[in-house]
C-alpha positions as a printed Julia matrix, in Angstrom:
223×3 Matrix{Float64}:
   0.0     0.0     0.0
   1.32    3.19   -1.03
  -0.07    6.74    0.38
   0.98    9.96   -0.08
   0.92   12.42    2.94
   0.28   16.16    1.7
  -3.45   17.33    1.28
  -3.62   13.03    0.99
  -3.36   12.24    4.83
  -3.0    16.15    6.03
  -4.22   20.04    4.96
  -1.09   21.18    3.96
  -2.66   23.48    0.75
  -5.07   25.12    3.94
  -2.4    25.0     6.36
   0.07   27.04    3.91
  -2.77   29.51    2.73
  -3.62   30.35    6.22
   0.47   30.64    6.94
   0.58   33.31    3.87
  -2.15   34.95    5.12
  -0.22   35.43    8.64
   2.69   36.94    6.72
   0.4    39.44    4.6
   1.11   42.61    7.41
   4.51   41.82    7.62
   4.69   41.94    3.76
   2.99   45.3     3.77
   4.97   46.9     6.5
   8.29   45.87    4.51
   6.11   47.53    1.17
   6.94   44.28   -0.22
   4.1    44.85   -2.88
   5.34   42.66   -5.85
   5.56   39.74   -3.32
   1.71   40.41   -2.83
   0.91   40.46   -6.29
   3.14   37.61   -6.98
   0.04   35.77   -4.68
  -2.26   37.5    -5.74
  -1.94   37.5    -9.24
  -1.62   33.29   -8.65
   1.84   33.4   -10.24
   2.81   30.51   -7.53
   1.33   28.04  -10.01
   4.62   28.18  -12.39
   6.05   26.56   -9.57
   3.92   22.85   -9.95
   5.78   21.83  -13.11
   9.16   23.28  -11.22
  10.86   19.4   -10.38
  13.74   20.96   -8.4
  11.02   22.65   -5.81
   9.89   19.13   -5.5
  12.82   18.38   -3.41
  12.65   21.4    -0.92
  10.28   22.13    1.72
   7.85   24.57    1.98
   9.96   27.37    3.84
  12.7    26.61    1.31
  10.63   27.22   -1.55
   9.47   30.54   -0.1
  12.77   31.68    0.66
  13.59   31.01   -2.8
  10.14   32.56   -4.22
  11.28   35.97   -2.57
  14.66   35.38   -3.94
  13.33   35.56   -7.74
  11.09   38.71   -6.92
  13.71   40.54   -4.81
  16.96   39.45   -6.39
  20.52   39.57   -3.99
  18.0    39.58   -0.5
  18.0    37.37    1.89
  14.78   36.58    3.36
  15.36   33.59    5.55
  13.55   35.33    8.71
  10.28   35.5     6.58
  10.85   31.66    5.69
  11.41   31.26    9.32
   8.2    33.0    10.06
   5.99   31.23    7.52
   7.51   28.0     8.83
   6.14   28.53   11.87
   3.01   29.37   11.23
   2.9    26.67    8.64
   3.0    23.48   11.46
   0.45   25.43   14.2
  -2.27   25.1    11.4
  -0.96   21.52    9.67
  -3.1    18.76   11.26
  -4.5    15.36   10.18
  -7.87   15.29    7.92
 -10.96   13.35   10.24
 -10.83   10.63    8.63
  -6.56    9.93    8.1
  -6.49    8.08   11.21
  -9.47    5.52   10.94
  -7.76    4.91    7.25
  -4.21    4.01    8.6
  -5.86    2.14   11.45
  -8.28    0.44    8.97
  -5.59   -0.73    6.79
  -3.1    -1.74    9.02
  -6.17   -3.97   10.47
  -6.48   -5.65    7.15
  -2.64   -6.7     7.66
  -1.55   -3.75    4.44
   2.39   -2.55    4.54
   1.78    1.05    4.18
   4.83    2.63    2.77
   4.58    7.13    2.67
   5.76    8.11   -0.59
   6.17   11.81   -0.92
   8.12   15.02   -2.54
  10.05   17.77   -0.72
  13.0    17.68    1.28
  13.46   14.95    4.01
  14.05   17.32    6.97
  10.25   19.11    5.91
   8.65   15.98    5.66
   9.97   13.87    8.11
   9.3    16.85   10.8
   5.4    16.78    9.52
   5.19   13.01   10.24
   6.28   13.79   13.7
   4.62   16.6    13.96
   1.03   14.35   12.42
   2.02   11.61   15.03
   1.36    9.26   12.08
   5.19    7.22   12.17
   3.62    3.93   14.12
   1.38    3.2    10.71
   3.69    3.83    8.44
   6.18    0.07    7.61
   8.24    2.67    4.83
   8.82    6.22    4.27
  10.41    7.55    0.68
  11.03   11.26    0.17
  12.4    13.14   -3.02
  14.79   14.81   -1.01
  16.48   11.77   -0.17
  16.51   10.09   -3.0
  16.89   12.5    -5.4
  13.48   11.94   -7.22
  10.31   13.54   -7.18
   7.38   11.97   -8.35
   7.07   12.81  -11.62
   8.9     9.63  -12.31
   8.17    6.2   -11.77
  11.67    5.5    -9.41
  10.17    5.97   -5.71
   6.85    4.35   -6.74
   9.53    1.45   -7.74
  11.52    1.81   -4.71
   8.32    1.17   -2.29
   7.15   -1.66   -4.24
  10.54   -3.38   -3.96
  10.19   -3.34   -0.25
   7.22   -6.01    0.0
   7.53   -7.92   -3.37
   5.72  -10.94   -1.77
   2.14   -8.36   -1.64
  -0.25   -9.99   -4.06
  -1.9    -6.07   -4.99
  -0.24   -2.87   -4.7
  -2.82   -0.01   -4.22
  -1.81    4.03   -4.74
  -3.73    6.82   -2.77
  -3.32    9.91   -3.18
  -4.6    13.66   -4.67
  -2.58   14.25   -7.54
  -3.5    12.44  -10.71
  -0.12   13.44  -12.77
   2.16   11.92   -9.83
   0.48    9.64   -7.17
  -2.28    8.13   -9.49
   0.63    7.88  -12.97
   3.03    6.57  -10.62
   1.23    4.17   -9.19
   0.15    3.2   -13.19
   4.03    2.8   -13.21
   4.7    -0.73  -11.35
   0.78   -2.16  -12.16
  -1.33   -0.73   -9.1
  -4.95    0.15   -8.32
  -5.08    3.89   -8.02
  -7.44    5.4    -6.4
  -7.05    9.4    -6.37
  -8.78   11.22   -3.32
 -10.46   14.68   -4.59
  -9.28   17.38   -1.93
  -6.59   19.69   -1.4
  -4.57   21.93   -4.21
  -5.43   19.67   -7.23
  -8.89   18.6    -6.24
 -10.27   20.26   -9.73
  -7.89   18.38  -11.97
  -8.66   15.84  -14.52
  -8.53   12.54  -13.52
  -6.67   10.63  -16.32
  -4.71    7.83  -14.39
  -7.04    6.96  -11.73
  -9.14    3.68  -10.95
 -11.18    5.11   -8.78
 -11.71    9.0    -8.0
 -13.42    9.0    -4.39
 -14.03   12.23   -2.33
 -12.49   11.0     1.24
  -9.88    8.24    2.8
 -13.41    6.65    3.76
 -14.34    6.51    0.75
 -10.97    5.22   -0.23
 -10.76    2.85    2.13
 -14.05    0.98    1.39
 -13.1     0.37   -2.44
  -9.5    -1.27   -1.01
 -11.71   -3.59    1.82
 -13.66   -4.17   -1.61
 -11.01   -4.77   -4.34
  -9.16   -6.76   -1.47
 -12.07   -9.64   -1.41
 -12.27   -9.73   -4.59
């Protein structure tokens, strides 16, 4: 079983609005205004076909998002800031929990792929609690891949070759679901988060929840 963690298992699309938000005075008392517009504007979504962001967490990628708009400044205290603010409003969706629990009940290896650096990612899993469900954990930032190819969706499935069916949740259709179309799995793409209005072009199963999710795996399972 393969799962990915952001706006998948947490609200990290919410949690960094509401971070960005928090930073909006500071960004007006330092008359940052291009930084503003830059937000406003929705420039932010050159970034998604960016690979090399893929392998930095979110206060890196800020950092380096002021860097472009304000070339030769350093703005690490405002990545600093933003980081902060960032993990008080990152939490687990409802329903993340009773999934994990659910699957690890049906005796499923659940191995975490994700993308951004390891330091970012492994301090959300901590920070989530979620480490006691999780058998194997694969970041980009560690091994040097994002998702937008097939390696770390090879990687996890190399772990447990004995498992009869390999399923792939998560909320983006061009990684999780084509990655998981990669190495023969069931995908099943969740609809929430950043990409919930995306076409769905690699996807099994397009549900609206991990409840949802979890009842086609129970499903597919006894089949």
């Amino acid at each position: 079983m393969i799962v990915d963690l952001d706006d998948t298992l947490c609200n990290t699309w919410e949690a960094a609005k509401k971070a960005a938000i928090r930073l909006l005075p500071r960004i007006f008392r330092l008359r940052k205004f291009r930084a503003f517009l830059y937000v406003a504007s929705r420039r932010y979504k050159e970034l998604e076909e960016m690979r090399e962001l893929h392998l930095l967490g979110l206060d890196e990628i800020v950092q380096k998002v002021m860097g472009r708009i304000y070339k030769g400044e350093n703005y690490s205290d405002i990545a600093e800031e933003f980081d902060k603010a960032f993990f008080s409003h990152l939490h687990l969706y409802p329903d993340a929990e009773p999934f994990l629990r659910g699957l690890k009940e049906m005796g499923a290896k659940i191995v975490l792929v994700t993308d951004s650096s390891a330091r970012w990612q492994r301090r959300k899993i901590e920070h989530l609690g979620i480490a006691r469900y999780l058998d194997g954990v694969i970041i980009s930032g560690e091994t040097g891949h994002t998702k937008f190819e097939p390696h770390n969706f090879i990687l996890a499935k190399r772990m447990f070759p004995k498992e009869r069916r390999m399923f792939v949740v998560g909320d983006r259709d061009e990684t999780d679901m084509k990655g998981g179309k990669s190495i023969g799995a069931t995908t099943i793409l969740v609809r929430r988060g950043y990409f919930k209005g995306r076409k769905a072009r690699h996807a099994d199963f397009v549900v609206k929840n991990l409840s949802e999710a979890l009842e086609v795996i129970e499903r597919e399972h006894k089949a």
